[in-house]
N, C-alpha and C positions, 0 to 999 in steps of 0.2 A: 504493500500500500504506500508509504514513504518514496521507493523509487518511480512508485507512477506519480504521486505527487512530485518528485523531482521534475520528470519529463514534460509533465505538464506547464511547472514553469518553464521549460527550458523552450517547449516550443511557443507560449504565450509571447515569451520575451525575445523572442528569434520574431516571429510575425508581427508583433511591435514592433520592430529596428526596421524591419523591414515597409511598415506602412510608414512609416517617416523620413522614406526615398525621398520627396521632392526638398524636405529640410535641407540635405546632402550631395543632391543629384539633380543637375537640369538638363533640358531634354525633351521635348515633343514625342507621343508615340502615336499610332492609328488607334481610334477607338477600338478594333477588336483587339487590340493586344493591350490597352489600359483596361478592357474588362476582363481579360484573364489574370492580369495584374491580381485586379480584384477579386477575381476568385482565389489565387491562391495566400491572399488574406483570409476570407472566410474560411476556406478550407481549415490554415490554421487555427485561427480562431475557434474557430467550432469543436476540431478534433481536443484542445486543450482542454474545452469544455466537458467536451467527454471524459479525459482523464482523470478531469477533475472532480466529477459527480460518481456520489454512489447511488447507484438507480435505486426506487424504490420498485414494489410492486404493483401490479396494477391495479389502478381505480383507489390506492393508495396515498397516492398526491394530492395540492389544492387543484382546483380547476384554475385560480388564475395563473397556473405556471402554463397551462394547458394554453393558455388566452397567449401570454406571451411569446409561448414558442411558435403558434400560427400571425402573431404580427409583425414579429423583428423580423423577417424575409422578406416581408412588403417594402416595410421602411428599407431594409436593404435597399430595395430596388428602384425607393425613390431616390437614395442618394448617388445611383449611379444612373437615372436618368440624364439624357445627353443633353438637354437644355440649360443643366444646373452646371455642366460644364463652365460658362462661361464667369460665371460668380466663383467658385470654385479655385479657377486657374489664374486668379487676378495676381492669387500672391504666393508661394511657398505654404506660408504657414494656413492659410486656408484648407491647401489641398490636401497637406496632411492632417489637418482636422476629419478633411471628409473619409481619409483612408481610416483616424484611428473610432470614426464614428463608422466606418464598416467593421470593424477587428470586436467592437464593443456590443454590434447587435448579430455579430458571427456566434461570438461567447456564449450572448443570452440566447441565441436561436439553441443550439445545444445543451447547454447548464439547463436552462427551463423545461426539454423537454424529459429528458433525463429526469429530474428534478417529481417530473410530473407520475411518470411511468418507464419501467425497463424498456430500451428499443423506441422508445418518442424521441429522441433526444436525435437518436444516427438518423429516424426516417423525417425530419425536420433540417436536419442540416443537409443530408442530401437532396430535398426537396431546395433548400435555398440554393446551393450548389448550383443543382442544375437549371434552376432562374440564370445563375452567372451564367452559365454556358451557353443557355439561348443567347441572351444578349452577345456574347462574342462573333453568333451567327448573324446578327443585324436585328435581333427582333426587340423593338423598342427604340431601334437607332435612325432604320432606313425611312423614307417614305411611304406612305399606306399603298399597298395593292393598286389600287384604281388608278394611284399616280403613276406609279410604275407603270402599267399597263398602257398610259396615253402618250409614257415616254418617248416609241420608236417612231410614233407617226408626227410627234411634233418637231422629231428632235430629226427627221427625214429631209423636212423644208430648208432649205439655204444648205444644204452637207454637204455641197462642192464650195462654200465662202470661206473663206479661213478669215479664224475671229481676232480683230481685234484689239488688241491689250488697250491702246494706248487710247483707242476710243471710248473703251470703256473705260480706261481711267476716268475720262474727262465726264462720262455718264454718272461713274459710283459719285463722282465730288458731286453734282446737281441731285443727284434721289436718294442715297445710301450714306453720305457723310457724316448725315446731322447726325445720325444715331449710332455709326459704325466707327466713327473717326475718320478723318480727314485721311490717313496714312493705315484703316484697319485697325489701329490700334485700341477700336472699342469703345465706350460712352455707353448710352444708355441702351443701345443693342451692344452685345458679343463683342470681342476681339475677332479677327480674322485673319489674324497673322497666324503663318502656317496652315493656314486651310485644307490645303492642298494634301496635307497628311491623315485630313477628317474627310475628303471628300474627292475623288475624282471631277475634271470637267463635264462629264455629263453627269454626275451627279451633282454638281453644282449649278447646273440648270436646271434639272429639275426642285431646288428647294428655292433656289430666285423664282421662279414660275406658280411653285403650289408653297408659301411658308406655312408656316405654325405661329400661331399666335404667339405675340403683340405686334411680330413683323407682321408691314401690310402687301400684300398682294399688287404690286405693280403691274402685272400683265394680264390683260394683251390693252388695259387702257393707257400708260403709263409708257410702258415698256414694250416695244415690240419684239419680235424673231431675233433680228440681228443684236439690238441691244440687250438681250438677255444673255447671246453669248457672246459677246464682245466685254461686259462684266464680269461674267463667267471667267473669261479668259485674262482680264486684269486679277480679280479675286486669288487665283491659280499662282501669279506673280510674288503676292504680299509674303514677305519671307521676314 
């Protein structure tokens, strides 16, 4: 019992050092490789939890451990929604807040279930897990369906023009500056420096063409064909 309470801190505190890479470490990655990031925070996390709880039996526990261990995987998942990125990555110590606030509801997703009943605890954390793992595949990050789908016929018109950059420059300063920064650099919309590592050029038309709210929808009133990838194609540049 002792030596698994050992291990348990030892991987607690291994997976801590490790969610407090951006304190240490800077560096841009693609969204599916900052969400495995994050999963092998939880993973940590969680398995610590396990060694650290002695299960009871079942129907044994309170039920609010029960309550807990079905919520912390949600909140996980809101904290590694791709919108909160841009609040997140303003500073270092942000973003390591937001890793040691995954490491902390990785714990309670395991501890609680554990906690609750033998074997709640492993099928609660693989449950959160494999949330991580969708998300690596794009679910939660990409575009909805429908947009994807109207992708190749819009993105068909102009395919012989080549886009660009510097016209869009001159476009993002007149529609996109106020909120994005003059130079990407961010304001009351997103940074978009390095984009380009969160987004392929046609994937960056289609989120200029269909956003997510509070960004507004410039096209086809605003913005036409050309000026969508001709921005696209500036956007792509911001390093």
């Amino acid at each position: 019992m002792k030596s698994r309470r050992i291990w348990a801190w030892v991987v607690l505190v291994a997976t801590t050092v490790f969610a407090l890479a951006p304190l240490y470490r800077s560096g841009d990655v693609s969204i599916p490789v900052h969400h495995f990031l994050h999963v092998i925070m939880l993973a940590g996390a969680a398995f610590s939890a396990l060694l650290f709880t002695v299960p009871v039996a079942l129907r044994q526990g309170k039920a609010i451990w029960l309550v807990a261990a079905v919520v912390t995987p949600l909140l996980a998942m809101f904290l590694m929604w791709p919108s909160e990125y841009a609040l997140f990555e303003r500073s270092p110590l942000l973003h390591a807040a937001q890793h040691l606030g995954l490491v902390g509801l990785g714990f309670v997703t395991g501890y609680a279930g554990q906690r609750y009943a033998s074997g709640i605890g492993v099928v609660a954390s693989l449950s959160l897990l494999l949330m991580g793992l969708l998300a690596i595949g794009g679910y939660g990050t990409s575009p909805p369906p429908q947009v994807r789908s109207r992708a190749p016929a819009a993105l068909a018109q102009n395919q012989t023009s080549v886009p660009d950059a510097a016209r869009g420059a001159s476009i993002f300063a007149q529609n996109c500056a106020a909120c994005h920064g003059a130079h990407g650099q961010g304001g009351v919309g997103p940074p978009l420096i390095r984009e380009s590592a969160r987004k392929n050029f046609t994937q960056a038309i289609i989120w200029i063409k269909h956003p997510k709210l509070p960004m507004p929808a410039l096209y086809p009133q605003t913005l036409n064909e050309r000026d969508v990838r001709d921005v696209a194609a500036f956007v792509e540049t911001l390093k």
